[in-house]
VOZALUM-308732 format. One record per residue (C-alpha): residue in one letter; x, y negated, z negated. Coordinates in steps of 0.05 Angstrom, whole numbers, plus 5000, padded with zeros to 4 digits. Each point is the difference from the previous one (the first is absolute). Example, Ala and Ser with C-alpha at 12.3 -4.5 7.8 and 13.67 -1.06 7.14 Angstrom:
2
A524650904844 S502749315013 
END
This chain:
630
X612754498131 X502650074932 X497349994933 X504549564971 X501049495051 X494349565012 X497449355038 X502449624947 X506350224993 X501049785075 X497049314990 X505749974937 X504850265045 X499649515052 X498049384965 X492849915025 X497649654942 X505449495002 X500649875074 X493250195019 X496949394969 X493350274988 X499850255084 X501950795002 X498250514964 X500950765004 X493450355011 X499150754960 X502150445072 X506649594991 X498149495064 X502849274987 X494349445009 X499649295016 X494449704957 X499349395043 X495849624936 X504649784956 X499750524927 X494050435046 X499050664985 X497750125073 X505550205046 X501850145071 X504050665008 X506749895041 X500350745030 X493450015022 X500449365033 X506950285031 X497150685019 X493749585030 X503549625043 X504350495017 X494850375032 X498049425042 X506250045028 X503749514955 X505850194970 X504749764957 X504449614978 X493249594993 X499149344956 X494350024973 X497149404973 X494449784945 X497149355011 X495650074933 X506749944969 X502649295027 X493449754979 X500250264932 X507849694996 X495949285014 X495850134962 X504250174938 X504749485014 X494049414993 X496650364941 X507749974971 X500549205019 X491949794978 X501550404931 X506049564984 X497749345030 X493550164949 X504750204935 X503749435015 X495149505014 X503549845064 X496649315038 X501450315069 X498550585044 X504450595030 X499650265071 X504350515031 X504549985062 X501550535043 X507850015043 X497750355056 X507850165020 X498550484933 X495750405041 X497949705070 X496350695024 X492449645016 X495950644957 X504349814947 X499149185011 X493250015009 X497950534937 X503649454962 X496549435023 X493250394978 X501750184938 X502649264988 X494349615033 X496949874937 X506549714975 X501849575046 X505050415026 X505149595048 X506550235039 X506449935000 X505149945074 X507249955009 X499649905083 X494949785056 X496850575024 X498150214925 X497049394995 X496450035062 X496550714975 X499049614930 X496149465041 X495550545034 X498750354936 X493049944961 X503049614935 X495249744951 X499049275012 X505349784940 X504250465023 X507449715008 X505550195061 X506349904968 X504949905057 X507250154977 X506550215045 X504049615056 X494749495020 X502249725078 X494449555040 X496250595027 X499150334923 X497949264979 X495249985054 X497350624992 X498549724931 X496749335018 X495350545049 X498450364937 X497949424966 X496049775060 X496650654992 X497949824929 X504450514962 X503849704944 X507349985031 X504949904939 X507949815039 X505150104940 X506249655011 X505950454987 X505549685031 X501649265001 X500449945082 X492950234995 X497649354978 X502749675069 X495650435047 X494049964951 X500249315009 X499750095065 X494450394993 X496949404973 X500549565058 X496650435050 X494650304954 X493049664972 X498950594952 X505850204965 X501250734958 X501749874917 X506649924991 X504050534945 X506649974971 X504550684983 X504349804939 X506350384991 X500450134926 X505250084958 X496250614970 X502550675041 X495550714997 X503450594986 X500050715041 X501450175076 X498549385014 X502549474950 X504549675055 X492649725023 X499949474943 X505349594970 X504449425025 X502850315050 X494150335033 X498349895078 X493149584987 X498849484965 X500849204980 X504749764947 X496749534952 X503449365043 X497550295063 X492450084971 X500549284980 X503149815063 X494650285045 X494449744958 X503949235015 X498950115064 X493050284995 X498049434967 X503849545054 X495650275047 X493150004956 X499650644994 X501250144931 X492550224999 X501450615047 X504250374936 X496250524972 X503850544976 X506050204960 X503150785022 X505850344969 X502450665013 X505850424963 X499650635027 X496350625012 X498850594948 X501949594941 X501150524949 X500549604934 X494849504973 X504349604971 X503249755062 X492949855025 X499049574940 X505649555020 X498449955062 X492249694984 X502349594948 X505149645048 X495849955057 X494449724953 X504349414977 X502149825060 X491950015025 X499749574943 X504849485005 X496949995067 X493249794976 X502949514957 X504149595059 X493149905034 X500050685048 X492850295004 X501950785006 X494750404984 X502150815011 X506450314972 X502250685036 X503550444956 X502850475064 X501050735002 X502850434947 X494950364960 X503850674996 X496950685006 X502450624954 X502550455053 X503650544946 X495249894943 X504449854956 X498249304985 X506249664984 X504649525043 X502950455043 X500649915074 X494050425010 X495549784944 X497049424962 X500249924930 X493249674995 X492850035027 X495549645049 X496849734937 X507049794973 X501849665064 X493549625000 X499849754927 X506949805003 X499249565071 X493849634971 X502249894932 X507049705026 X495949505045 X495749844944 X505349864951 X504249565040 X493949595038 X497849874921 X505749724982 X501449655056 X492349794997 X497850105071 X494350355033 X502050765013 X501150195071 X495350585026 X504050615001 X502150495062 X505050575009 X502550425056 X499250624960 X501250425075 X503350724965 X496449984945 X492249985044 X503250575054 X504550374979 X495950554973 X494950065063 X505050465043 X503050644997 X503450385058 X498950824990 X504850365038 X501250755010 X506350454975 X503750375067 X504350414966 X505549914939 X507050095005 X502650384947 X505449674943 X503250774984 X497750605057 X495450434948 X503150615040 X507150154979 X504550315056 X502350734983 X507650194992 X502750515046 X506650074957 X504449785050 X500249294985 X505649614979 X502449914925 X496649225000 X493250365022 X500050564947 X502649534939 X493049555021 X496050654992 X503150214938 X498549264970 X493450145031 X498050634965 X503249804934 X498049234981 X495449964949 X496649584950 X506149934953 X506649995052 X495849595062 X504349304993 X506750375003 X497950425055 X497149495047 X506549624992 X502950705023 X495250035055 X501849355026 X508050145005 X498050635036 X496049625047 X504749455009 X506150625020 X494550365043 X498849275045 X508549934996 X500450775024 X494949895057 X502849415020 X507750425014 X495750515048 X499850564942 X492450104985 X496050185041 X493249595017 X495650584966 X504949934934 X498149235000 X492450155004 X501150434939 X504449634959 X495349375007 X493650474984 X503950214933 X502249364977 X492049685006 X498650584972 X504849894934 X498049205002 X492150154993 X501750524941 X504849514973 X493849545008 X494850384968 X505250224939 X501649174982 X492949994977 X500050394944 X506449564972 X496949404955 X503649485053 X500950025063 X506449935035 X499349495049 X503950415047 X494650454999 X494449505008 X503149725066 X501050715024 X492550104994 X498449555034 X503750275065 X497050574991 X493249765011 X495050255060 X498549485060 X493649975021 X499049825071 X494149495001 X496849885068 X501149145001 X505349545013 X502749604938 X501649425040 X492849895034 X495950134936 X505449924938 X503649365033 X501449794927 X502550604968 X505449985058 X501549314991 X499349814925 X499450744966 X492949734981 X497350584962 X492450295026 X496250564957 X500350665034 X495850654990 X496950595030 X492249875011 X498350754989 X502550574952 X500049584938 X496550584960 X507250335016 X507149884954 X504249735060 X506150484999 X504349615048 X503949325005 X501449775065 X502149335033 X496449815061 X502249835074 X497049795057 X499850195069 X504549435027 X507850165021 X502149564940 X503050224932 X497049424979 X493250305009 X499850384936 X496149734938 X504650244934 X497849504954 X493750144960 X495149604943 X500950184934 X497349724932 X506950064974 X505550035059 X499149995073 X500750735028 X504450335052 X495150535020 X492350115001 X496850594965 X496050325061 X496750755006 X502950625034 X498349935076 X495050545022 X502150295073 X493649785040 X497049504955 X501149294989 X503149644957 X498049275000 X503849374955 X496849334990 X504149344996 X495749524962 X499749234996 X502749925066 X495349315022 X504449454982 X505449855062 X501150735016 X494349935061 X503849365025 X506750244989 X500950655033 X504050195055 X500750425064 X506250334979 X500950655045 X492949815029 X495750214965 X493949554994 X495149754946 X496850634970 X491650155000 X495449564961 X493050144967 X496349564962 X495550334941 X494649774959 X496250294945 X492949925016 X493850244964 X500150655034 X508350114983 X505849815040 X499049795074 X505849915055 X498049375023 X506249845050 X505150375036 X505449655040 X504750485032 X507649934985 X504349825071 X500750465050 X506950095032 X498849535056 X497649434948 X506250104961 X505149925063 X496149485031 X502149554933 X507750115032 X498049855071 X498850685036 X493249985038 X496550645000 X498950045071 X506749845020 X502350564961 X495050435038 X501349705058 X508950234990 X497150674979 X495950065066 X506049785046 X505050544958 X494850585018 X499649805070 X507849974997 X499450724968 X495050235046 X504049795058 X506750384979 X496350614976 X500549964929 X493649964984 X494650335029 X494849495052 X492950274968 X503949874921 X501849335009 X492249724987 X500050434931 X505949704974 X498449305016 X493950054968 X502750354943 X505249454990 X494249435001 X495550444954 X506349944945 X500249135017 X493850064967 X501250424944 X501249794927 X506649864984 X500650464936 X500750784998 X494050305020 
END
């Protein structure tokens, strides 16, 4: 530890206060904590939790996962919906809605519904067997299923059961053939779900995933379809069955303003609704209620540039306005505010293997018979300094470029290659270090920094616990959960364990840019190392894959009870045999090959009769294994 660096220089550092959103802190010994109670002092230390469950023979990469804080998330969402509907004297009520396709892990589902019980909480499914766990779910009695996606006779049915059932089945048209088989539906069934219409607004969202909203989006009815389908609703007397209005305009909305547009649009046409004799009663403002995952609260792809608050005021106060001028009764109020109630609840700790290093620290000695190429890169070497270091690199670099062209005729030899690359690192981390004292940097120099950066090796697979930061360069917080008393002294980028370039995280949050490298600690031969990735439980869980194998990692579940933090539930990650059975390879069959090749060994003598039982049990010991490094 050193004097001058402290806890809160690390917090600064990386951004806790902006993307932390009142759940980590640093504690004094330089641990990171959840503090699962929204703005609590009280906290659960990350390490310890690690180096508990470590010792009950659970290593990681583990999720770990807070329950405490996906009921504070309902909690503060409500508060943030009952303080405007009270400002604004709003006639109507506000319930949340939960898209289980957000997170569809049943800890997570079922944490929610608690917290939410006293809300009314309802859910939200996009296909039949999420509606059939919705069904079997204890929802408050008000509670709403909201049944979006591709909707064929089995989905609808499965809806009319739910209804039979006594939940409060909502079936949103989305698509104007829907209307045909919900007809149908209508024939065959005495007790028929609510009927909902999606509206695809003119209004479009703005981030990763603007293409949601707008014209052109792949849900949705135009204005003439909505007034089409409710003709033929009416045609067959069941005009009554309409309940609800839902739009949706993407997820991770990062500006306000584009939510605005969206409310006020939807609200006139809920309006104009009213006024032609349709009796809706519940308008769904959808998904979109963005989390700050950099901190830097502004419109960026990774941030918001408002607050829950913000989002709430500005949803009620649009449906006020418009249903006042338009003088009809307001409709009670719901949202599919998915991200925004689990995002923070997760986050995957995984250990450091190694680092591979951006210049060897360990320069290779001359023996004085190198070639010319070899001894001009030492000379640059031993002479750039602080005043001459941009006309020397460039030097550097055309007697690197002749040493390549000379070893590529046959006249170097490999250990004068070896040494000539060692030298010219050497020169472009001096060069490096020197562009710092200038008053701007070169931005030759800034992009050669950054290839000079460490790689940590992490001990997880991008693809089966970062699906989006693959996909979509969605940006996640990352930090060490230990050593945060200590001035990191290293900046590394950080790759996986998978046979994938691809596997390497090299984009970082920042307040004020997004980073190519992380500032991590020196690794200590023989201890640990261990890196968090935080807000991970919004789609990651649903979205991973089995790329190279390897499986879904350890869970825990932890609370913070009244005598501290208690590991509640541990679900181990796959074992090897899990993860190949997902591609068709049954474990026994694979046994049962291994088996016949011993006996096929055995019988031609290459391997020995009383060692063939050891290595078939030794291969189905590793079937069970877990799939990451060990």
């Amino acid at each position: 530890m050193t004097d001058r660096f402290k806890v809160a220089h690390a917090a600064e550092l990386y951004g806790l206060e902006g993307w932390g959103d009142g759940y980590f802190a640093i504690r004094p010994d330089g641990h990171l904590a959840v503090t699962p109670h929204h703005g609590s002092d009280l906290g659960v230390d990350l390490y310890e939790i690690v180096c508990k469950l470590k010792g009950q023979g659970i290593p990681t990469p583990v999720l770990l996962r807070f329950p405490q804080v996906v009921i504070s998330q309902v909690e503060r969402l409500t508060a943030a919906f009952q303080r405007a509907i009270d400002e604004y004297e709003y006639a109507n009520r506000y319930a949340p809605v939960f898209p289980i396709k957000v997170n569809q892990q049943r800890a997570v589902v079922e944490a929610l519904l608690r917290g939410g019980q006293p809300f009314g909480m309802g859910l939200e499914v996009g296909s039949r067997p999420e509606l059939l766990v919705a069904a079997a779910l204890p929802l408050a009695d008000e509670a709403l299923i909201v049944c979006n996606g591709f909707k064929d006779e089995e989905y609808l049915a499965s809806a009319a059961l739910a209804t039979r059932l006594g939940r409060r089945v909502i079936v949103v048209i989305e698509k104007p053939f829907e209307i045909d088989a919900v007809l149908e539906m209508a024939r065959s069934e005495d007790r028929m779900p609510l009927i909902g219409f999606r509206l695809r607004l003119q209004a479009r969202g703005s981030g990763l995933w603007e293409k949601s909203g707008g014209v052109a989006s792949k849900f949705g009815l135009t204005t003439r379809q909505l007034l089409a389908c409710l003709e033929r609703l009416r045609g067959a007397g069941l005009e009554d069955s309409v309940a609800l209005l839902h739009f949706h305009i993407g997820s991770q909305i990062t500006e306000i303003r584009k939510i605005k547009n969206a409310v006020q649009e939807a609200a006139r046409v809920y309006a104009k609704m009213r006024e032609i004799g349709v009796d809706i009663r519940y308008l769904d403002v959808g998904g979109g209620l963005g989390i700050d995952y950099d901190g830097s609260r502004t419109s960026s792809d990774a941030s918001v540039n408002y607050s829950v608050q913000e989002y709430a005021n500005d949803v009620v106060f649009g449906i006020k306005e418009v249903c006042e001028q338009e003088d009809v009764e307001p409709p009670m109020i719901f949202s599919e505010s998915g991200r925004m109630l689990v995002a923070h609840h997760s986050v995957l700790v995984t250990d450091v293997r190694g680092s591979i290093a951006g210049v060897d620290p360990t320069p290779i000695p001359l023996d004085g018979d190198e070639s010319q190429v070899v001894q001009d890169l030492a000379e640059v070497a031993k002479m750039i300094n602080v005043k001459n270091y941009r006309e020397f690199y460039h030097d550097a670099i055309d007697y690197r470029d002749q040493m390549y062209q000379l070893f590529n005729l046959g006249m170097l030899r490999l250990d004068e290659r070896a040494k000539a690359e060692s030298l010219f690192w050497s020169v472009a981390d001096k060069a490096v270090r020197y562009s710092k004292t200038a008053k701007f940097v070169a931005e030759e120099f800034l992009e050669l920094e950054s290839r000079l950066h460490d790689k940590y090796i992490c001990n997880f697979s991008v693809f089966q616990s970062l699906p989006d930061h693959w996909a979509l360069d969605q940006l996640f917080p990352v930090m060490p959960i230990h050593r945060l008393d200590e001035s990191p002294t290293r900046r590394a980028s950080l790759v996986d364990i998978t046979c994938d370039s691809d596997g390497e995280i090299d984009k970082f949050v920042d307040r004020n840019e997004i980073k190519d490298s992380l500032e991590v600690h020196k690794l200590i031969p023989g201890q640990p190392y261990y890196l968090a990735f935080m807000l991970l439980g919004a789609y990651q869980d649903t979205m991973g894959d089995l790329h190279n194998l390897f499986g879904r990692v350890h869970e825990a579940e932890v609370v913070l009870g009244n005598q501290g933090p208690e590991v509640r539930r541990v679900a181990r990650g796959e074992p090897a045999s899990e993860a190949l059975r997902w591609f068709g390879y049954d474990a026994d069959e694979l046994v049962e090959g291994i088996r016949q090749s011993l006996e096929g060994g055995v019988a031609a003598s290459r391997i020995a009769a009383e060692e063939a039982p050891t290595l078939l049990e030794d291969y189905r010991a590793r079937l069970a294994q877990y799939t990451y490094l060990d």
